[in-house]
N, C-alpha and C positions, 0 to 999 in steps of 0.2 A: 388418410390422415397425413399431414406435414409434418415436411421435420424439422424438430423443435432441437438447434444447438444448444448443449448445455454451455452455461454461462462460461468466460473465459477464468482462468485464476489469474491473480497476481502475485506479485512478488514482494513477499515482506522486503524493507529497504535496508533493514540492521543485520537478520539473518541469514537473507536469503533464499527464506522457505516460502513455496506457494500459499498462497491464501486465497479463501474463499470470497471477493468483497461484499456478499452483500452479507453474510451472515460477519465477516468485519464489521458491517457497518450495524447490524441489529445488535453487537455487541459493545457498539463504541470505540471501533480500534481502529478509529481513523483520525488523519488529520490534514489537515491543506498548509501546504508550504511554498510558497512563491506561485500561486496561482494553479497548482496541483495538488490531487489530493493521493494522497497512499494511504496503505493498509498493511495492519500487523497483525500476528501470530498471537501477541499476548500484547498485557498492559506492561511487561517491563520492560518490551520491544517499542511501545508506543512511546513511552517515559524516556525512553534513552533518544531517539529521536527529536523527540519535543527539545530535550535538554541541550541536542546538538545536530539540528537540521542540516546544517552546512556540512559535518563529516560525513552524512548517509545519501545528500541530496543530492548525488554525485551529477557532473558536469554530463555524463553519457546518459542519464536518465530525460533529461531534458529535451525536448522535441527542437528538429531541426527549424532551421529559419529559412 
């Protein structure tokens, strides 16, 4: 049988803390911000974000050019 990588986690962008994305995404605790999407821990991690992309959306998150 092959080996099946379990999925990578990501990083909530407000706390910090790993997160699962797809069960983020089955929950709705996603959002796309400047052509990127992230994922959060909870809805008052998503809210705080939504409300202030630019303080979370840090400049070092952003793919090189």
């Amino acid at each position: 049988m092959p080996y099946e990588a379990e999925p990578m986690d990501e990083v909530d962008p407000v706390c910090k803390m790993e997160v699962d994305p797809e069960q983020a995404h089955d929950l709705g605790l996603e959002t796309e911000h400047g052509g990127v999407r992230y994922v959060f821990c909870s809805k008052a991690c998503r809210a705080a974000f939504v409300a202030e992309p630019a303080r979370y959306a840090g400049v070092e998150e952003r793919p090189a050019l």
